[in-house]
N, C-alpha and C positions, 0 to 999 in steps of 0.2 A: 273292570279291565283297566289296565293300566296304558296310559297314553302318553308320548313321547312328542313335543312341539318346539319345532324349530323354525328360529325366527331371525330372517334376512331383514336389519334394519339401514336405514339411512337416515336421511335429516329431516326430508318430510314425511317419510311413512315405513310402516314396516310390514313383511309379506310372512304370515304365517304359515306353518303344512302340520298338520296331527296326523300322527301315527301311531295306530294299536299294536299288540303287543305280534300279532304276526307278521306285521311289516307292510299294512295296508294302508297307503296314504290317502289323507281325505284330499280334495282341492283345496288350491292355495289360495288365501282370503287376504287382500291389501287391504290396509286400516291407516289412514292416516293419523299423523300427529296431535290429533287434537284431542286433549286429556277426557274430556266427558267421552269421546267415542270409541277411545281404546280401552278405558276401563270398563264398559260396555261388553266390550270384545271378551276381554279377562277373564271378566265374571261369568259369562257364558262355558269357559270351558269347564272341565274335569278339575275338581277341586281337588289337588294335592298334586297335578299333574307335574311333569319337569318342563322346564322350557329353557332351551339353548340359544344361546345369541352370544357372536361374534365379538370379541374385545378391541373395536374401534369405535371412535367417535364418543358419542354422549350418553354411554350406556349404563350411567349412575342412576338418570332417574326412570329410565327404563326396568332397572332391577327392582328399584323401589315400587314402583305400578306392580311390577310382578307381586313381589312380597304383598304388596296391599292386598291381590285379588285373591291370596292364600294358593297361591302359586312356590314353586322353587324354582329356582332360577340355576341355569347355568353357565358361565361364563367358559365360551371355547377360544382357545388361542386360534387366532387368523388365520393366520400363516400355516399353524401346524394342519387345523382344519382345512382348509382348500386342498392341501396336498394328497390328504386322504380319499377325498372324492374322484372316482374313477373318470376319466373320459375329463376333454378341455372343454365341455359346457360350464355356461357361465350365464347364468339368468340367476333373476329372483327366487321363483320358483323353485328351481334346480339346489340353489342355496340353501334354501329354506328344509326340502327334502331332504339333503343331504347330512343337515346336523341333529336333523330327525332322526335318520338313519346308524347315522356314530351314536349319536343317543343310546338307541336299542341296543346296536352289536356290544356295548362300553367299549367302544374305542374312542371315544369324544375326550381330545387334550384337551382338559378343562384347565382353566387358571383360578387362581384362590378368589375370592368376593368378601373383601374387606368390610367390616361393620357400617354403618351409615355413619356414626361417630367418628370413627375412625378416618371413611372417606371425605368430609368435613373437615377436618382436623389435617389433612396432609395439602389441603389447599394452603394453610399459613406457610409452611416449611417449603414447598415447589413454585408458592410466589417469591419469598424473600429469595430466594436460589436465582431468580427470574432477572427480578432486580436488580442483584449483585453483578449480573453479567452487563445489564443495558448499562447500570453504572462504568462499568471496566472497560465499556464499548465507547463511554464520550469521555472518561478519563483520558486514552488513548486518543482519541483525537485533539484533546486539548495537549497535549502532548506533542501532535506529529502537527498542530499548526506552530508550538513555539520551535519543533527542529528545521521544518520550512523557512525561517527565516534566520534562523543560528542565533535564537535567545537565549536559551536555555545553557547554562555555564555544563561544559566538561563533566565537572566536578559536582555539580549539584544533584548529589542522590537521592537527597532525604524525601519525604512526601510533602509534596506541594498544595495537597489538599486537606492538612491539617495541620494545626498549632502553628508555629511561626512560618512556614510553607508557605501559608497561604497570603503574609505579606509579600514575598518572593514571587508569588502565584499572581499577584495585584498588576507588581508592578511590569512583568514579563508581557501580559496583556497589554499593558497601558503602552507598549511600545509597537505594538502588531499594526500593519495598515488598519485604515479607518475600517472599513466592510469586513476583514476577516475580525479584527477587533472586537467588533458585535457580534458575530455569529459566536466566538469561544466565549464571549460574557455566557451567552444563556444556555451555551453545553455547559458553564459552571455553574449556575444558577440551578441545574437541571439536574447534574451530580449532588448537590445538597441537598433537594429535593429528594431526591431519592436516598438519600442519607436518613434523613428524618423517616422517610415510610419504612424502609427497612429497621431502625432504633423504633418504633410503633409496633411492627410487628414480632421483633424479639419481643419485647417486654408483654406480648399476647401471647406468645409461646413457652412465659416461664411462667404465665398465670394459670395458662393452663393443662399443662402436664412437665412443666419443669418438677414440681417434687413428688409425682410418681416415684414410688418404690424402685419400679422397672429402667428407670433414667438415671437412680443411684448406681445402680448396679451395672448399667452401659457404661458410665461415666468412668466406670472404674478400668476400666481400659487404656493402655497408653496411647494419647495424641488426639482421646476424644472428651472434648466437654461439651457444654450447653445446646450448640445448635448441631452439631454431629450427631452428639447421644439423642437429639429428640427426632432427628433424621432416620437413623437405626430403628428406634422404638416402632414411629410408624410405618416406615418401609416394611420390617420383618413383619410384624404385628403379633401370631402366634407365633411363639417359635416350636410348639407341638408340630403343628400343621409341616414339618421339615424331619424326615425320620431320624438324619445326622447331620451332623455338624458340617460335612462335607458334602452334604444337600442343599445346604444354606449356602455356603461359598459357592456355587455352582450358581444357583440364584442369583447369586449376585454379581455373576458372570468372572469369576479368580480361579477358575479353574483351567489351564490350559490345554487344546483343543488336541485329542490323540487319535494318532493316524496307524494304523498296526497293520499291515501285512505282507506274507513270503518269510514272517520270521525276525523283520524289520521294525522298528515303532518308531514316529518321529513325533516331537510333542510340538502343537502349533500354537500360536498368539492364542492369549484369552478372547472368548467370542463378544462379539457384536449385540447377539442377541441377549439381555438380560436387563435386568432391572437399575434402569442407568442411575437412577439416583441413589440406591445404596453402593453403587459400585463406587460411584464418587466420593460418598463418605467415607467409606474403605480407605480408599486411598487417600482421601484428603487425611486421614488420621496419619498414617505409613505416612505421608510427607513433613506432620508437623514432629512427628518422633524423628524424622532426616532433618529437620529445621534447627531441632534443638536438641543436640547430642547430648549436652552437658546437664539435660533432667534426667535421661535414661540413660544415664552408667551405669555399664553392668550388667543390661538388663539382656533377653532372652530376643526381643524385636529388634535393638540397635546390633548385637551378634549376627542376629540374622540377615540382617541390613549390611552391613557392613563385610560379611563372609560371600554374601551372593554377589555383590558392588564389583568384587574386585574380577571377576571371570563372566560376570553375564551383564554389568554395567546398572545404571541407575534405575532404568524402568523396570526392569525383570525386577530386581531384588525388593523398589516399594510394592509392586505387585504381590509378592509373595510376602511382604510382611502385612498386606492388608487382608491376602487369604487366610494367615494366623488370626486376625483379629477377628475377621469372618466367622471362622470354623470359634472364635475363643465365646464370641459376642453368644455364640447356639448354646454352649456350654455353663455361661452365667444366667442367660434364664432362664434355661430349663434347670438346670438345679438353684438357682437365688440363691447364688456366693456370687461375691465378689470376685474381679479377676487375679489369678494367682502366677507366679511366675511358674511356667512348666520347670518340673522336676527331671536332671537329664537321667537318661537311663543309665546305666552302671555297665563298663566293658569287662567283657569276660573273656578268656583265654585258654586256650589247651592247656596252659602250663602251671594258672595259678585256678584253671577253675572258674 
């Protein structure tokens, strides 16, 4: 008989509930976190059984305990899952039954469950991302301590934090009060730092899947190289697992939000909910193809960029050239080409046919 286990976890323990195939739920058994007693637990159940748990918190090496105990694991969306649960009860227990329950009926939003390799591998890409921001955060205040004081020249655009900059960057300091003086020394010291770990972890991310097959053929995409195309790679992972191309851009949240009825449709902002770090790359690519016109003349993304710019303005238009690259990114690896410029379609006429 086939059994159904859903499993409400948190950070010291998680509450199991098993459910046979009529819909008979056993009591709920709390197992705390500690590895010898939950693999214990594991082993104990129905070997090939399913087990559902929640996509919050630290549920990597939770899947992994699954897998080990020859278990399958199922990964529900949160959000979508509580919504389905009838009635505002809200215990463990309750939880626990309840993705038992979607389990059986198959209404359980499942989310995809990335390879163990894979899920390894997108820690390099989500730290350096991490980085770059706490970097941008003390740049910015070494910044707004030289406008605090009116150091910083009008004119001075260049970056200060590199090549000749950063004699400019010396001496800017060397004039600040004593105490604020020191404190932007070691937000600079602190930006280099972090400079170095991030140049550490690029040169680990092109050792280890920069020359993938799969990252030639992202690459080939305008406005994405090295750290984009390895952003893509692992974000998507399968691109089977997405029936079209415009299930991928959906994914990736470039789909804008449609409201239909009485006859009426109004199309709303792209959502909220979706997978933020590909959504980034999306766009960070659409920005660098807006950065640099004068690589893509011509081309099929600057057209569209530029056609959408002038009536919907700047955000709409990189959006929609990143949901091209989106929908283009499903289309190069599921067939492995290269990316090609679309072919426009041909106008036909009453007149001439």
């Amino acid at each position: 008989m086939e059994h159904y286990i859903g499993c409400d976890s948190h950070r010291r323990y998680s509450v199991f509930v098993s459910m046979d195939e009529k819909g008979q739920a056993g009591a709920p058994v709390r197992v705390e976190h500690d590895r010898a007693e939950l693999r214990e637990f594991l082993r104990r159940l129905p070997a090939g059984s399913q087990v559902a748990l929640e996509s919050t918190g630290g549920w990597y090496w939770l899947v992994d305990e699954i897998e080990g105990a020859g278990l399958r694991p199922q990964l529900a969306h949160a959000f979508e899952a509580k919504r389905r649960m009838p009635g505002r009860k809200k215990t463990d227990p309750f939880d626990a039954r309840g993705l038992a329950m979607e389990m059986l009926n198959g209404t359980l939003p499942t989310v995809w469950i990335p390879g163990a390799e894979l899920r390894d591998l997108r820690g390099l890409l989500r730290t350096r991302l991490a980085l770059r921001i706490h970097r941008t955060g003390l740049k910015n205040r070494v910044h707004a301590a030289l406008n605090r004081y009116g150091l910083k020249k009008p004119t001075d655009d260049g970056d200060l934090f590199a090549g000749r900059g950063r004699v400019r960057l010396s001496g800017y300091i060397q004039s600040l009060p004593e105490e604020t003086r020191e404190a932007t020394l070691h937000e600079w010291l602190l930006v280099d730092e972090i400079r170095d770990h991030i140049t550490a972890l690029e040169t680990r991310i092109q050792q280890r899947i920069g020359r993938l097959q799969a990252m030639k053929l992202l690459k080939s995409l305008p406005g994405v190289g090295e750290i984009l195309g390895a952003t893509l790679y692992l974000e998507i992972g399968e691109s089977k697992r997405f029936p079209t191309a415009a299930h991928l851009a959906s994914y990736a949240g470039l789909v804008p939000t449609v409201h239909a009825s009485g006859g009426r449709t109004w199309h709303g902002p792209v959502p909220k909910s979706a997978n933020l770090f590909l959504k980034w790359a999306f766009v960070e690519a659409a920005n660098c193809v807006v950065a640099k016109p004068h690589c893509y003349r011509n081309t099929h993304v600057l057209g569209l960029y530029q056609r959408l710019k002038a009536g919907k303005g700047h955000n709409k238009a990189a959006v929609a050239v990143a949901r091209h690259l989106a929908e283009s990114s499903w289309w190069v690896l599921t067939k492995q080409q290269p990316y090609r410029e679309p072919h426009r379609a041909p106008i036909s006429s009453s007149t001439h046919g």
